[in-house]
Each structure stands twice: as structure tokens, then as C-alpha cells.
N, C-alpha and C positions, 0 to 999 in steps of 0.2 A: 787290612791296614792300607795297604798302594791304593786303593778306591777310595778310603776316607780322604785319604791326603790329595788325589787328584779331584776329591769332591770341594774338597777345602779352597785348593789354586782355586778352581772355578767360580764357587760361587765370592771370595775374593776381590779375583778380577771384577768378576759383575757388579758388587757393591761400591770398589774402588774407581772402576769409571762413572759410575751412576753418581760419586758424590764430585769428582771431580766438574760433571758435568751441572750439578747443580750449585757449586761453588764459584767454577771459573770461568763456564761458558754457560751462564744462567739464560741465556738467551735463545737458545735450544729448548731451553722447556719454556718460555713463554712462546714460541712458535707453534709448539707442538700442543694442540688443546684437549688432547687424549688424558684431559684431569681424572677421569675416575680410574688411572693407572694407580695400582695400592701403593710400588715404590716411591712415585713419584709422591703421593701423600703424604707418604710416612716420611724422606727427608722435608720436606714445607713445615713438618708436624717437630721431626729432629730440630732443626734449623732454630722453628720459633722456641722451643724447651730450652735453649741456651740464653736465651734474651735477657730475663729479668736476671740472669747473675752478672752476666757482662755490663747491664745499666748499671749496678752497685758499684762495679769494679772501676767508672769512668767519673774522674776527681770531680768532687762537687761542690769543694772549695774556693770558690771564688776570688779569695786573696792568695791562693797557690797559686807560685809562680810557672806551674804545670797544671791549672785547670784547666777542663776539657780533654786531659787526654787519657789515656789507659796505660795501669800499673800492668809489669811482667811477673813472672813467678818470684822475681828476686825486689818485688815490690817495688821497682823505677817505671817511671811513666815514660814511657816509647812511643818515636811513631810505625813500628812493626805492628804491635801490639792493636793501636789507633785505626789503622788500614785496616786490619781483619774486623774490625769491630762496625765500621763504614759497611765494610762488604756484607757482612751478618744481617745488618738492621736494613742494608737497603733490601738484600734478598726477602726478607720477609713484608718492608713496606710496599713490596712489590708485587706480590701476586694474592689474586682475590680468596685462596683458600687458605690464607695465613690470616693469623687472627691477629693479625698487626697488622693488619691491610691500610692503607693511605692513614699509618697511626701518627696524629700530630705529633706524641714523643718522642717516636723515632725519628721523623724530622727531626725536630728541633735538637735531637740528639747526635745525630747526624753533622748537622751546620756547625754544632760548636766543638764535635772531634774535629771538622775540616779545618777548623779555626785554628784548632791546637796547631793539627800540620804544619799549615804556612806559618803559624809563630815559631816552630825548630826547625823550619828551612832556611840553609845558611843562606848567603846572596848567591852562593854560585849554583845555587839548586841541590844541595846532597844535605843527603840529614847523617846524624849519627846514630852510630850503632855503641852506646853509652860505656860498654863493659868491655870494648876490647878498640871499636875503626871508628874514625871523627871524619869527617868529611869525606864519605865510603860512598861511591857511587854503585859499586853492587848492593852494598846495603839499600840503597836507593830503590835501587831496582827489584828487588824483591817486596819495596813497599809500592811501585807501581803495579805490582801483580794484579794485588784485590781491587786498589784502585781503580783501574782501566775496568776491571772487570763489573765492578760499583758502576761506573759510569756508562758505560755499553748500555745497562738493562735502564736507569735513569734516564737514558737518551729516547728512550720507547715513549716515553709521556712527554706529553707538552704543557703541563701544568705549571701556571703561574708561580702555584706554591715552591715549586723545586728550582725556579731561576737561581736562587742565590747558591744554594747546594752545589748544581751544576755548574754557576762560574766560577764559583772558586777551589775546587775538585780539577776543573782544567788550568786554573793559574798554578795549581802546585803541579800536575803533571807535564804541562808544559816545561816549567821550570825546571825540572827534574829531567825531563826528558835532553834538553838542551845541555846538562852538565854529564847526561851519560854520552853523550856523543865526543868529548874532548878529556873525560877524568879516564881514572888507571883501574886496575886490578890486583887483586890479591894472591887471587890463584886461580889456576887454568879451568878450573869449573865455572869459574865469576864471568868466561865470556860467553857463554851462553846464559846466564841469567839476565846479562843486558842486553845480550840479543833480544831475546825473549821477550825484554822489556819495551825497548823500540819499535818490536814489531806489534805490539799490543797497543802503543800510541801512536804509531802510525794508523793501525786502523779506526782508531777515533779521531786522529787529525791529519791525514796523509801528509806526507813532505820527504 
């Protein structure tokens, strides 16, 4: 029994860092070109099996006053929600063993989540968190996570096509970024999440 369960921790950890690493620091496996790695396949393989449900879930409404962005389990359209969905589609529009590889729908999917963003970014840069914090800069911050992280692996191409993507990706994180440097917190775990957050737009726009 103590070996299944120290076999369990282990392989665990392994799986746990392996997806952190292809969620948050996706940048490490486009460096690293050791593609015929099986783990490394099988998240690309993971990754892209979520797509087509997360497209269904992203309002298609056009006169909703939340089109473009993604509903939560309690059915409200968020930009937490929106962020992870950015991060998903670019991880997959990104690298050439995903069968979404440079797929126009995920762009264009892409542009009009970013779109939603800046339309629930108040002026002072912090979005809400609908069901409990209004103007939450840790909430903020936990939607620059995927963000920065979307935009690090985007910054790898210099495609015409992704200009607009990438401007406006950095207008909300700028912006965002600018309101976690002077807003509050909720509770004492909230200053490392905007740590966290700064330091992650700082490495995409030092200051």
C-alpha cells in the first residue's frame, strides 16, 4: 500500500508539473523540439479534445449584451472564464502538432474573446468577479495569469494575421496591470496573486 501511494505522489507530481508547464509556461515546449516526446503529444492531443466544447460555450449572440465572451458553471459570461479560453485556443493555434494549427477559427475566436475583455474592463483597468468582488484587482490578476501566458507564446510569431490579437491582448493587460499597482486586496493570499501578476507583465513589457 505505502509504494502505491508513493507511486501515486510521483507520478502526480510529474503529470502536475508537465501540464503546468504546457498551460502556463508554454514557451518551454515550443523551445524544446524533442516533439516525438509521447507526454508531450498526448497534452497537444489533451489540450486540443477540449476545443470544440469551449467554442459552443463562447456566446454567439450577437445582440447579447455579453457576446464574445464565456459562460461559468453558473451560466454568467466572465472574463476568468474568457482568459482561460484565449489561453486554450492559442496553446493549440500554436504549435504544428495540433490540429488547430494557425486555425483561422481560433483566431477569429480568439479577437472577439479579447474583445469581450476590454468591453468588461472598467476605466480603472479591474474587471469583476460577478458573484461576489466589483472592481477586484486580485480578480484581475488571476485573469492576467492565462493572459500573459497567451501572449508570451503569440509574441514567438510575427504574423500579420495576429497584429490585432496581440494589440489588443496588451491594451487590456497594460491596463490591468496599471490598476494592480495602486487597487487593494481581500485577503492575505490575494498579494501574491498580484505579485505573480506583475511579474508576469513585467516580463512582457518590463517597467
Amino acid at each position: 500500500m505505502e509504494t502505491n501511494r508513493r507511486q501515486f505522489i510521483i507520478n502526480s507530481s510529474i503529470l502536475a508539473f508537465a501540464f503546468y508547464s504546457a498551460s502556463a509556461n508554454f514557451l518551454s515546449c515550443l523551445k524544446n523540439k524533442n516533439f516525438e516526446d509521447d507526454l508531450y503529444i498526448q497534452l497537444v492531443k489533451s489540450n486540443c479534445d477540449d476545443i470544440p466544447e469551449l467554442l459552443k460555450k463562447q456566446e454567439q449572440n450577437t445582440s447579447h449584451r455579453r457576446y464574445d465572451g464565456l459562460k461559468n458553471n453558473l451560466e454568467i459570461h466572465n472574463a476568468g472564464e474568457t482568459a482561460h479560453f484565449i489561453k486554450v485556443l492559442t496553446c493549440a493555434y500554436s504549435v504544428p502538432e495540433s490540429r488547430f494549427y494557425k486555425s483561422t477559427k481560433l483566431l477569429e475566436s480568439m479577437e472577439i474573446a479579447t474583445q469581450y475583455l476590454l468591453n468588461v474592463q472598467h476605466n480603472d483597468g479591474t474587471i469583476d468577479l460577478y458573484s461576489t468582488n466589483f472592481h477586484s484587482p486580485p480578480d484581475t490578476a488571476f485573469v492576467l495569469e492565462p493572459l500573459c501566458a497567451a501572449l508570451s507564446v503569440l509574441n514567438q510569431y510575427d504574423s500579420p494575421s495576429l497584429s490585432k490579437l496581440k494589440t489588443d491582448l496588451k491594451t487590456f493587460i497594460l491596463k490591468a496591470a496599471d490598476a494592480l499597482t495602486v487597487g487593494g486586496i481581500h485577503t492575505p493570499n490575494h498579494r501574491w496573486v498580484v505579485c505573480m501578476a506583475l511579474a508576469r507583465v513585467h516580463s512582457l513589457f518590463p517597467n
